[in-house]
C-alpha positions in Angstrom: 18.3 -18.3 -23.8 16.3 -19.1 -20.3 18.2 -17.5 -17.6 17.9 -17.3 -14.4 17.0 -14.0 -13.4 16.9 -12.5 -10.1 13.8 -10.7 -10.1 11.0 -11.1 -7.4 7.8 -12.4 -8.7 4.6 -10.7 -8.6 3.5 -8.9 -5.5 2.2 -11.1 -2.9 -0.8 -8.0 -2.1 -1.3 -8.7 -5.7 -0.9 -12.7 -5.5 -3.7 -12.2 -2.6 -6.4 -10.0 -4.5 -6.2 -12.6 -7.8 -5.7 -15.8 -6.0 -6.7 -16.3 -2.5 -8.3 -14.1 0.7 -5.4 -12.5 2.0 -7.1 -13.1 5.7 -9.6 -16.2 6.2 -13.0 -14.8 6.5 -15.7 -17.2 7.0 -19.4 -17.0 5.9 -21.5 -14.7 8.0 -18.8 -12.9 9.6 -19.5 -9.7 10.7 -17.2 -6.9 9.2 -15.8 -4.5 12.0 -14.9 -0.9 11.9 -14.9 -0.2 15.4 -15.3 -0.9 18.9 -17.7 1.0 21.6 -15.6 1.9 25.0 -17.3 3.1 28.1 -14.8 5.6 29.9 -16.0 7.3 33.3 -15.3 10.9 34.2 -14.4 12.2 37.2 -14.2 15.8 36.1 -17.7 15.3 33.8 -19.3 13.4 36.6 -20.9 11.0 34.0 -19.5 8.2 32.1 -18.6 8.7 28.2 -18.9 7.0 24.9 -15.9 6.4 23.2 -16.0 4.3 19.6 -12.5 3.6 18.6 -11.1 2.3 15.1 -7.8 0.9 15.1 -5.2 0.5 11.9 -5.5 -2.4 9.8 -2.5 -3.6 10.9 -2.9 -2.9 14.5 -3.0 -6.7 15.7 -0.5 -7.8 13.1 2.6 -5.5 14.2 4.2 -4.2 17.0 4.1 -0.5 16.1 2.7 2.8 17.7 0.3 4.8 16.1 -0.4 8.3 15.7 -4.1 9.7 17.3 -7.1 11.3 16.2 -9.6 12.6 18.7 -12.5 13.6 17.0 -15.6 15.3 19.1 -18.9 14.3 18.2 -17.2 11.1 16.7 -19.7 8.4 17.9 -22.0 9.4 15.6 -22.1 6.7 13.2 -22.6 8.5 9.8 -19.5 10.3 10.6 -17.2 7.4 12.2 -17.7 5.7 9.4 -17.0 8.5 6.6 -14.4 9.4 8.3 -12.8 5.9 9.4 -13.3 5.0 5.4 -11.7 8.2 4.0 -8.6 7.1 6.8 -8.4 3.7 5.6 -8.3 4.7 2.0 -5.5 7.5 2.3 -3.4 5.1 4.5 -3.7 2.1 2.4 -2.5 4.6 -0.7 0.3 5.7 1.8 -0.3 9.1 1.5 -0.9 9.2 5.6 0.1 6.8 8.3 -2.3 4.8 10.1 -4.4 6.2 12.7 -5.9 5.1 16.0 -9.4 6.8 15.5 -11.4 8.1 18.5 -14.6 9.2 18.5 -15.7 10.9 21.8 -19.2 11.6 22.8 -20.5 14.8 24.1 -23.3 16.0 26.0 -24.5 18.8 23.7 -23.4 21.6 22.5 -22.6 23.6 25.4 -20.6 21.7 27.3 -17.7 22.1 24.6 -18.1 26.2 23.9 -15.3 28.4 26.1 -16.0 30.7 28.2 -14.6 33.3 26.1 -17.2 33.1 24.0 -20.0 35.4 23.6 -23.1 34.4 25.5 -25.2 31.8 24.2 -28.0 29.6 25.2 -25.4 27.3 26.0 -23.6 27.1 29.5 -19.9 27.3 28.2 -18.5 25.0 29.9 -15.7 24.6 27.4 -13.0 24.8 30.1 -14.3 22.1 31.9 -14.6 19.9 28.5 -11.4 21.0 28.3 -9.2 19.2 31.6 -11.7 16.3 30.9 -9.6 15.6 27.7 -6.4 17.0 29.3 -6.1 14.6 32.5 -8.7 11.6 32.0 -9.0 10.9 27.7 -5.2 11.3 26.8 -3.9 9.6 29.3 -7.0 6.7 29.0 -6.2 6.2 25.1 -2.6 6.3 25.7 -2.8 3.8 28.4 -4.9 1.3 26.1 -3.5 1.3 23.0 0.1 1.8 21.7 0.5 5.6 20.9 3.1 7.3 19.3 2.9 10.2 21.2 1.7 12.6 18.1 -1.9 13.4 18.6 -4.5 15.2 16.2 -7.3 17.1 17.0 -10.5 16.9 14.7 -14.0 19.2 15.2 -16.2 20.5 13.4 -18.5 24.0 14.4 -18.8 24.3 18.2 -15.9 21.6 18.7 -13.9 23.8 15.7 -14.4 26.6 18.4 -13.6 24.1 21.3 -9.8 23.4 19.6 -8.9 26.8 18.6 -9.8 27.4 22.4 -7.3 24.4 23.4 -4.8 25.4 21.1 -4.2 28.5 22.6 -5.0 27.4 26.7 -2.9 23.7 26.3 -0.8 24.0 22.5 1.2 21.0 23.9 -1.9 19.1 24.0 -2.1 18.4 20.3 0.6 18.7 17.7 -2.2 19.0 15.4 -5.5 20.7 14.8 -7.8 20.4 11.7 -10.4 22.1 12.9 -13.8 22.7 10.2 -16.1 25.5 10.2 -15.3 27.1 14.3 -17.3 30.5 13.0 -20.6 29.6 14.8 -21.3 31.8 17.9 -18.2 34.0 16.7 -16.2 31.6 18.2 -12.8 32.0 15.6 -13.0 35.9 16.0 -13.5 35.4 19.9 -10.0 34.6 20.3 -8.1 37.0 18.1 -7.2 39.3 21.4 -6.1 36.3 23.2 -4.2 34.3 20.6 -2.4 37.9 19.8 -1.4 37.4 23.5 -0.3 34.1 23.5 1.2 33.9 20.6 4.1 36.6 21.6 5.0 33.9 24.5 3.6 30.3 23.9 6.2 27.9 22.1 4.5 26.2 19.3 7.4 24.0 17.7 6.2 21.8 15.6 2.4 22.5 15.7 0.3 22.3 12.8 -3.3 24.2 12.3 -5.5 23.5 9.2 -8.8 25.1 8.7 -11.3 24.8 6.8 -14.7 26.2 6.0 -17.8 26.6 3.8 -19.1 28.3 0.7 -22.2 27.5 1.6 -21.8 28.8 5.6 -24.0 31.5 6.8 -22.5 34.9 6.3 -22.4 35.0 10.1 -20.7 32.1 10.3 -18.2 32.3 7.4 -17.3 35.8 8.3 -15.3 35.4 11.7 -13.5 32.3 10.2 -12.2 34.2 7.5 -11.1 37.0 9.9 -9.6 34.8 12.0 -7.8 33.0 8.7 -6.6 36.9 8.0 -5.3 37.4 11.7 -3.2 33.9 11.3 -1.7 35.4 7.7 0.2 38.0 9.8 0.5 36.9 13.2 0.5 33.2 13.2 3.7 32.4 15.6 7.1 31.1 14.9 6.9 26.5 15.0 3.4 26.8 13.9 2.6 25.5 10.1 -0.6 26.9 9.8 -3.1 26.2 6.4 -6.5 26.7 5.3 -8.9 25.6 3.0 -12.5 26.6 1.4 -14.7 24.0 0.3 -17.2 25.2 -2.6 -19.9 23.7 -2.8 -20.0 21.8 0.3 -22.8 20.9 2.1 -22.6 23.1 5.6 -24.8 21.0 7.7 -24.7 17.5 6.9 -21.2 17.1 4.4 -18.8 19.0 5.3 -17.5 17.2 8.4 -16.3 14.7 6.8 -15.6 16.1 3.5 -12.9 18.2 4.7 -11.1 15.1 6.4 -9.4 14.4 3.1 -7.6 17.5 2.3 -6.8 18.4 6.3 -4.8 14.9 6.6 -3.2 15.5 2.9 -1.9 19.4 4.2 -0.6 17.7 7.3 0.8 14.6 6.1 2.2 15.8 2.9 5.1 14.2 1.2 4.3 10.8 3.5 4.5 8.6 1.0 8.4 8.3 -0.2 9.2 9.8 -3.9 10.0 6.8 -6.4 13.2 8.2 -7.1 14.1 8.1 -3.6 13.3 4.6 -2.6 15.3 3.4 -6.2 18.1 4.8 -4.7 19.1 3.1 -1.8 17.4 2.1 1.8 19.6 4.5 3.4 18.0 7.0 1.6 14.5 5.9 2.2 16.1 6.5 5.7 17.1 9.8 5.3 13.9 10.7 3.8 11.8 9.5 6.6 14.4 11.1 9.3 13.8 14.8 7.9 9.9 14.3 7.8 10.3 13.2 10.9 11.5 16.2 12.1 9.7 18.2 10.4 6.7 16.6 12.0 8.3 16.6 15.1 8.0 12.6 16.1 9.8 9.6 14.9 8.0 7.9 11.9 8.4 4.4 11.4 9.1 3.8 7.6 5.6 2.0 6.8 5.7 -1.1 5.6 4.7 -0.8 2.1 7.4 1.6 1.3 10.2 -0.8 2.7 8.0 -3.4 0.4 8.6 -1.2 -2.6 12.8 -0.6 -1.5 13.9 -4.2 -0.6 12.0 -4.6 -4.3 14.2 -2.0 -6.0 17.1 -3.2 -4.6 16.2 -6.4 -5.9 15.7 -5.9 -9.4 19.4 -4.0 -9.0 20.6 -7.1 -8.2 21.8 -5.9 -4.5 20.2 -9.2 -3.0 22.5 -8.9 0.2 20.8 -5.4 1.0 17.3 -6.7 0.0 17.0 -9.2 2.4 17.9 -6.9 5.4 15.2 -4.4 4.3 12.4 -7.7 4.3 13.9 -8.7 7.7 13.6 -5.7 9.6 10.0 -5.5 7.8 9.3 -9.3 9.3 10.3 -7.3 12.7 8.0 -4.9 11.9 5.3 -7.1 11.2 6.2 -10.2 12.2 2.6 -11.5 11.6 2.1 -10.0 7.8 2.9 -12.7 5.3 4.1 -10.1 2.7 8.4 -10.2 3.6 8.0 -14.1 4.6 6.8 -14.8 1.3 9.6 -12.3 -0.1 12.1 -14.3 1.5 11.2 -17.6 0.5 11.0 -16.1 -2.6 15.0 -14.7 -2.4 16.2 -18.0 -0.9 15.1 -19.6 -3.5 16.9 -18.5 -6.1 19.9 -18.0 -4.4 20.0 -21.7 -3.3 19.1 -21.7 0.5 16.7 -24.2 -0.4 16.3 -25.4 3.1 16.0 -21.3 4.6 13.1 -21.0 1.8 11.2 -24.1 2.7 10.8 -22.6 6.2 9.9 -19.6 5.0 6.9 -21.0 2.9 5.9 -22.2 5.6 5.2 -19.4 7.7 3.4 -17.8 5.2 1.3 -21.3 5.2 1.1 -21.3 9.2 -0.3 -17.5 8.4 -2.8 -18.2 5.9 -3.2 -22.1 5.0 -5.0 -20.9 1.7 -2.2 -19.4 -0.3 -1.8 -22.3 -3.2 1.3 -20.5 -4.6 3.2 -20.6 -1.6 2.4 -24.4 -1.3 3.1 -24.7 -5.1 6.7 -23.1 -4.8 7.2 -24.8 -1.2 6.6 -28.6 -2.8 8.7 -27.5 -5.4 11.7 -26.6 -3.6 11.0 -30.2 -1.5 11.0 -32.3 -5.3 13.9 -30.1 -6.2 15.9 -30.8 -3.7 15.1 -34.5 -3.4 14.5 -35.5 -6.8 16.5 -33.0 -9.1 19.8 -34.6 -10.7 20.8 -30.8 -12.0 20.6 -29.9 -8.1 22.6 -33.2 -7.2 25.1 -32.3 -9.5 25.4 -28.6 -8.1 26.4 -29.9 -4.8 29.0 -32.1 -6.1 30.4 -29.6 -7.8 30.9 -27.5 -5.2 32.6 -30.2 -2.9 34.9 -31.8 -5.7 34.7 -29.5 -8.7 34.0 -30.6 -12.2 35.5 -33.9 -12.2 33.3 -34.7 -9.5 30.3 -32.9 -11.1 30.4 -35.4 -14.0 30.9 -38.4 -12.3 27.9 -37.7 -10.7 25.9 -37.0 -13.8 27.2 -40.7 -15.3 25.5 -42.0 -11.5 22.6 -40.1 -11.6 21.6 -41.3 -15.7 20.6 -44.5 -14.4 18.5 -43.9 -11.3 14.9 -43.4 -11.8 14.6 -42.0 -8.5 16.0 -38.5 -9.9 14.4 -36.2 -13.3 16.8 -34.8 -15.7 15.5 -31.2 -17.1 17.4 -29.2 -19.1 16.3 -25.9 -17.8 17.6 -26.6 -14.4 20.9 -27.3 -16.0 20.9 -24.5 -17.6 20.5 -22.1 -14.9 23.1 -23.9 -12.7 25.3 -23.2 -15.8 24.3 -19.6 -15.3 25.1 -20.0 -11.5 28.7 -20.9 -11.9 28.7 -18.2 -15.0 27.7 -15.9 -12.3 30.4 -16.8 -10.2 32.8 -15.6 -12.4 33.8 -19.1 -13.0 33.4 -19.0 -16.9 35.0 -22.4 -17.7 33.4 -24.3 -15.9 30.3 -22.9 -17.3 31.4 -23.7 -20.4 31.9 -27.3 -19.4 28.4 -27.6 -17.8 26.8 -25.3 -20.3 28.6 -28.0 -23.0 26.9 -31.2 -21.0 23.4 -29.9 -21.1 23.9 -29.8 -24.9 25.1 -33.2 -24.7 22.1 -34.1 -23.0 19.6 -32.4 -25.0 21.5 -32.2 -28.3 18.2 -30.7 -30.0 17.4 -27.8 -27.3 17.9 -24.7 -29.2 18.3 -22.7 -25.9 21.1 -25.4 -24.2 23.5 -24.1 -27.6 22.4 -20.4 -27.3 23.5 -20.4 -23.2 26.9 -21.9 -24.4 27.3 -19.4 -26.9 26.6 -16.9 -25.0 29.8 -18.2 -22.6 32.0 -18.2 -25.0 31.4 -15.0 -26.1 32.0 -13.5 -22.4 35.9 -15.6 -22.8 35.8 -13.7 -26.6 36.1 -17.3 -28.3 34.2 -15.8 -31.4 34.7 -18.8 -33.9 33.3 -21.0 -30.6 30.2 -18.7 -30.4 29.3 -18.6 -33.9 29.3 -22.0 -34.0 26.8 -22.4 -31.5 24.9 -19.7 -32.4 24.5 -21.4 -36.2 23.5 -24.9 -34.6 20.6 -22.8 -32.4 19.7 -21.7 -36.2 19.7 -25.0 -37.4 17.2 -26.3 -34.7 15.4 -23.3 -34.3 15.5 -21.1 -37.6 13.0 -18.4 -36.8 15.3 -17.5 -33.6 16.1 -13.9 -33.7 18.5 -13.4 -31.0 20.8 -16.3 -33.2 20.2 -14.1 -35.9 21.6 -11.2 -33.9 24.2 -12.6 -32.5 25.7 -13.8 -35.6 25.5 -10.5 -37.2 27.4 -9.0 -35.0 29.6 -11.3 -34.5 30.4 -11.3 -37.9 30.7 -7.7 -38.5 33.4 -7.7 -35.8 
């Protein structure tokens, strides 16, 4: 009992990884994780070192991206922790993807406020502090497509630089994940001013995550977890605020990039849809995405993977109508990812758009010559069409109806230049079955036994028709000849008990 069932196949991520490359990488290519950008500063009077890392799919689609500005980020142990731990959490979908952006400093100084106590260090923190303000922002925003929602990322003296920012410019960033900002005193530094601040400032929609060391200096550890104390009772109205303490971390050379994972997770939590959402409808999915939207406080586009998974559910529900809208608007998207092309072919397919599907194989070919699947199912759409007499027969039926149908079949039997196979007529038996159009199922279901009189499945279909009309002498019948060819067939068995007992 073959029939043709509307599922979608295997996912194409998956096709990639066991088949083919999903992008064509040649020998001796060099594997990129950023690029170095040269960005000169009025304000700074020198020119700075930027090293940016863009999403994955930055090239491929036409969205905007959320940014991370991270201070001291050009040092390459770092950048590339911290790009890694990125790509990993986005490709899981537990955060969006990023535009990463390291920024050079001059030393340590240059970054401390003011309001900190005196150090060997000039404090020139304010100063650091327009630099970002009126010449980075407005640089990375002008080079690359931002979303508008911008995180801030820094570790000891740059810890101490955001907490400065976020109370001098808390529009700046919507939010901070600041590591470690005890060094010079710098978190308790602020307490009298953020007390201020906080009584005024609006901070809708702002986020602060901090995070520190068991293995910190006691001189270090002890204004951070003052100023964590302070935040537990004061921390003003729009302001989600968090903190974490990492045992066992390394303070000097681990924890800045250690505590990348869990500050993205606190901010971005609940990114990735629930399952039991996305199998309930896209407008759902919808819904979903709207209130974390606001409770982020920018519009997130619903990633890509996630309307993956949904026109996938809807699939398997049989809602191919719905489906198909959820892998165009991901083709719009992404209109260079092969991933809803090949969906579409896919969908086409089945439902008899042969010509719709052929195209559609094709421009996941024109994307990556090297998928052999897509060529596979492509060529076999093209022999289907051209060659197939079940798919010959189909369209007469559907201009002249069953008369037409078989006069067509008598034609086809004696031209070579068309194959006969009974699985094919099978499934356009299931079509018209479908369709609602149970007699004429019957009648084609009764020709492909005809034609293969010993195909245990070609009696088990019609058997299963004329049990759908209720003929139950009809269907035992059929369901004794499939025992007949085929005695070890267990749904035959079934059925006939059953139908018996009735």
């Amino acid at each position: 009992m073959k029939k043709m069932i509307l599922l979608p196949i295997i996912g194409i991520g998956l096709l990639m990884i066991l088949d083919q490359p999903m992008y064509a990488q040649q020998d001796g290519d060099d594997l990129v994780s950023g690029t170095y950008r040269t960005l000169h500063s009025e304000i700074l009077d020198s020119d700075r070192t930027l090293l940016i890392h863009l999403p994955s799919d930055y090239e491929e689609s036409n969205s905007k991206y959320p940014i991370i500005v991270k201070l001291f980020g050009t040092y390459p142990a770092y950048f590339s922790n911290i790009t890694s731990e990125l790509d990993l959490l986005s490709s899981r979908g537990l955060i969006p993807e990023c535009i990463f952006v390291g920024v050079d400093q001059h030393g340590h100084g240059e970054v401390i406020p003011p309001e900190v106590p005196a150090t060997q260090y000039p404090n020139t923190g304010d100063k650091f502090l327009e630099f970002v303000s009126n010449e980075l922002i407005p640089f990375i925003d002008g080079q690359y497509r931002t979303n508008n929602f911008r995180i801030f990322m820094g570790s000891f003296d740059c810890g101490v630089f955001g907490l400065y920012t976020l109370i001098k410019q808390p529009d700046l960033f919507n939010a901070y994940l600041i590591n470690s900002p005890g060094r010079y005193g710098g978190s308790s530094a602020f307490l009298e001013a953020a007390n201020e601040v906080f009584k005024t400032a609006s901070y809708n929609n702002r986020f602060l995550h901090l995070t520190y060391a068991e293995n910190e200096q006691e001189e270090f550890r002890q204004p951070t977890e003052k100023f964590i104390e302070f935040m537990g009772t004061n921390s003003p109205g729009g302001l989600t605020f968090s903190s974490s303490y990492l045992q066992g971390a390394d303070y000097d050379e681990y924890t800045p990039y250690i505590y990348c994972k869990g500050s993205f997770l606190s901010l971005f939590g609940g990114f990735n849809c629930p399952q039991e959402i996305v199998q309930q409808s896209y407008a759902s999915v919808k819904e979903y995405y709207r209130q974390l939207s606001t409770r982020l406080g920018y519009d997130i586009e619903i990633p890509y993977r996630v309307m993956d998974n949904t026109g996938n559910n809807l699939w398997r529900a049989g809602k191919l109508n719905e489906a198909e809208q959820v892998f165009l608007l991901m083709v719009q998207q992404s209109p260079t990812k092969i991933d809803a092309y090949f969906r579409l072919a896919d969908l086409t397919r089945i439902t008899g758009r042969y010509e719709e599907s052929v195209n559609y194989y094709n421009k996941c070919l024109e994307l990556n010559p090297n998928i052999n699947v897509a060529k596979a199912r492509r060529d076999k759409v093209i022999k289907y069409v051209n060659e197939s007499a079940a798919f010959q027969t189909e369209r007469a039926y559907l201009s002249g109806g069953l008369e037409a149908a078989q006069t067509r079949i008598i034609e086809l039997s004696s031209d070579t230049a068309y194959y006969f196979a009974e699985v094919e007529f099978n499934q356009l038996g299931y079509k018209v079955l479908q369709d609602g159009r149970t007699d004429d199922a019957i009648r084609i279901f009764l020709w492909n036994t005809e034609l293969y009189p010993n195909s245990a499945n070609a009696f088990d279909s019609l058997g299963e028709a004329y049990v759908k009309i209720g003929d139950k002498a009809s269907a035992i019948k059929q369901y004794e000849k499939v025992l007949e060819l085929d005695p070890e067939n267990e749904n035959a068995k079934k059925m006939l008990e059953q139908l018996r007992s009735e």
